[in-house]
C-alpha positions in Angstrom: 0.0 0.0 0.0 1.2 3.3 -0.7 0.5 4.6 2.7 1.9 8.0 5.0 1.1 8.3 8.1 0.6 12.0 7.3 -2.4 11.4 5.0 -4.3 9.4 8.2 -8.2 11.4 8.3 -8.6 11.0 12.1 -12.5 12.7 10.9 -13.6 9.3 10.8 -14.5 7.5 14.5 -12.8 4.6 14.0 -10.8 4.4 17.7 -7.5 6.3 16.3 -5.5 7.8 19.1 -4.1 10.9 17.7 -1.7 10.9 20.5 -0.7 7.3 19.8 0.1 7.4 15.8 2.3 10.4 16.6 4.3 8.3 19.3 4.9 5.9 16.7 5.6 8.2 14.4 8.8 8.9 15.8 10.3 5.3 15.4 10.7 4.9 18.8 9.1 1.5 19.4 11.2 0.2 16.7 14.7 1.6 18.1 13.5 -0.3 20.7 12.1 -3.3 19.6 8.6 -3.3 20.3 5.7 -4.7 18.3 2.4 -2.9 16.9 -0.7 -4.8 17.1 -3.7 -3.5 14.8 -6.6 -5.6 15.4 -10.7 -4.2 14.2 -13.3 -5.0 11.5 -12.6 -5.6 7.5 -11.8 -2.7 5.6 -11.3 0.0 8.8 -7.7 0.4 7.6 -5.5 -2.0 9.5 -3.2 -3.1 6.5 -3.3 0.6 5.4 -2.2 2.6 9.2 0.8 -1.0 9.6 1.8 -0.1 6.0 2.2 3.8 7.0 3.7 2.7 10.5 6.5 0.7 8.1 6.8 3.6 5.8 7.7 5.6 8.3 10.2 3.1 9.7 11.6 3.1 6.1 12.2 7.1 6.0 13.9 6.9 8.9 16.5 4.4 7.5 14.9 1.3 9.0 14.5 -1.5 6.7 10.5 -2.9 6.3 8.9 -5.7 4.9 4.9 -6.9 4.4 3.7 -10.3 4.2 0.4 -12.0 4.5 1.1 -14.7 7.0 -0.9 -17.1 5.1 1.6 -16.5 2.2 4.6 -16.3 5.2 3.6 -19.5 6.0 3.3 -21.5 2.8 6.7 -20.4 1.8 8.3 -21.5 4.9 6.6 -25.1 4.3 8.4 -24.8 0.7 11.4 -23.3 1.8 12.1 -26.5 3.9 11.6 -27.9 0.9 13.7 -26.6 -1.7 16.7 -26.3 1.4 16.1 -22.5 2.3 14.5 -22.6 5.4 17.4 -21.0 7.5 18.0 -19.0 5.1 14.1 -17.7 4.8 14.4 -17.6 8.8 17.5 -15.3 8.3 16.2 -12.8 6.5 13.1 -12.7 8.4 14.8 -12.0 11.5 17.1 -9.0 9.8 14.7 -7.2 8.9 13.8 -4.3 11.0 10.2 -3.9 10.5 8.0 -7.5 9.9 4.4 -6.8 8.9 2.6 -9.9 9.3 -1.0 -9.0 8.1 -4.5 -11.0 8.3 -3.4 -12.8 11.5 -5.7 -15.1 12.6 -7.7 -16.0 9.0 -6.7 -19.8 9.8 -6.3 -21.6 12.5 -2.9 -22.9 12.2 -1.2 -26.4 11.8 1.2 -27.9 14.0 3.8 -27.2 11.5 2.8 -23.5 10.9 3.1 -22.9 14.6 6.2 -23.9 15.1 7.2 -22.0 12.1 5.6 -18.9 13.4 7.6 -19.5 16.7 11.1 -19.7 15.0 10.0 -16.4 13.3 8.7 -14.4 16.7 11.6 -15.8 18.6 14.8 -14.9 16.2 12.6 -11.2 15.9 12.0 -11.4 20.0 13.8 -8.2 21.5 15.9 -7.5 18.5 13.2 -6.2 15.2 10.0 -5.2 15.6 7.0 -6.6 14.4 3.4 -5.3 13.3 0.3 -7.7 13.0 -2.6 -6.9 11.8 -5.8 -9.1 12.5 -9.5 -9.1 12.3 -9.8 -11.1 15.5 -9.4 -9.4 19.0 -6.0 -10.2 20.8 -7.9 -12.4 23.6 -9.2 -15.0 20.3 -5.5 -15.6 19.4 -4.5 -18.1 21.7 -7.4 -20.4 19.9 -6.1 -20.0 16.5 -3.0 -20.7 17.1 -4.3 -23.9 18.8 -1.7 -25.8 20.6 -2.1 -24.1 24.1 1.9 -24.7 25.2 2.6 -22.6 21.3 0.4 -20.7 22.0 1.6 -19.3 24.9 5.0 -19.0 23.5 4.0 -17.4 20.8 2.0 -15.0 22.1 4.6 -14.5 24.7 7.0 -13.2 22.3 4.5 -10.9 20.4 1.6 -9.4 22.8 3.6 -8.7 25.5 6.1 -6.0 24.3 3.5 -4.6 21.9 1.4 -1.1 21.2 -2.2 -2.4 20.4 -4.6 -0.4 18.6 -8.3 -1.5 18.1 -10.2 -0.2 14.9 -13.5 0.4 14.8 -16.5 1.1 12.1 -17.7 0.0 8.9 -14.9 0.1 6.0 -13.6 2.4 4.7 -13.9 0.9 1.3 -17.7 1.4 1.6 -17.6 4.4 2.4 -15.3 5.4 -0.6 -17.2 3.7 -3.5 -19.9 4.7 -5.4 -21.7 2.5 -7.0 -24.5 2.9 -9.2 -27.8 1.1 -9.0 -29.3 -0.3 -11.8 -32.8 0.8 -13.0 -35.3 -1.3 -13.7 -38.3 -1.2 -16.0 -41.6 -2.2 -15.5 
């Protein structure tokens, strides 16, 4: 997404803390390794305001990268495949800013979430991490599914984290405008 923090309309009530995005804005939480969570309805802006946050990083000489975990996660299954798998985990864990967006749209295997651990714990007080879900934090632990992951997991991500909770209808309705159709009689 092509995404600055500066363009954010705080107009609309969707649960934006002014006070909070300009915190972040500074880069702070990512000099110190902190995590961003951004949990709320579809289409409120989640990916859009974790894209910004990255942007940001980015401007300020921080390295970023987005993935949809779903996506993160088959390619780690195939990277243990083809013999990258360290290497995928390497330059996962270098980079400074990890966007994992649409947490939480599968409940995960028993291979996923140990992948998902090796991830969190190479990134665990050295980068920082953004998710993005459309589940609140406290439904987590059940997607993730095995409770003793879980609690790893969660460990290494929730704990050290900013969360911000989105609210109202999408933004993408609200920005289209369709036309009805007429009909005859």
């Amino acid at each position: 997404h092509t995404a600055i923090l500066e363009d954010i309309d705080y107009r609309n009530s969707r649960g934006l803390d002014k006070g909070l995005i300009q915190s972040l804005a500074s880069c702070q939480w990512v000099k110190e390794h902190l995590n961003v969570l951004i949990t709320g309805p579809t289409g409120v802006g989640k990916t859009w305001l974790a894209c910004a946050l990255a942007h940001k990083a980015c401007r300020e000489g921080y390295t970023a990268q987005y993935v949809r975990l779903t996506r993160l996660l088959r390619e780690l299954t195939i990277a243990k495949g083809d013999g990258q798998y360290a290497k995928l985990l390497t330059n996962l864990a270098k980079v400074d800013v990890l966007i994992l967006d649409d947490w939480g749209l599968m409940k995960l295997s028993a291979e996923n979430r140990r992948d998902l651990l090796e991830v969190l714990e190479d990134r665990h007080g050295r980068r920082s991490t953004i998710a993005t879900s459309q589940l609140p934090i406290e439904e987590w632990h059940g997607v993730i599914g095995d409770a003793t992951l879980a609690d790893a997991i969660l460990d290494r991500l929730v704990h050290n984290a900013y969360k911000i909770n989105l609210r109202g209808e999408s933004m993408r309705k609200q920005q289209t405008k369709l036309t009805g159709t007429e009909t005859s009689e």
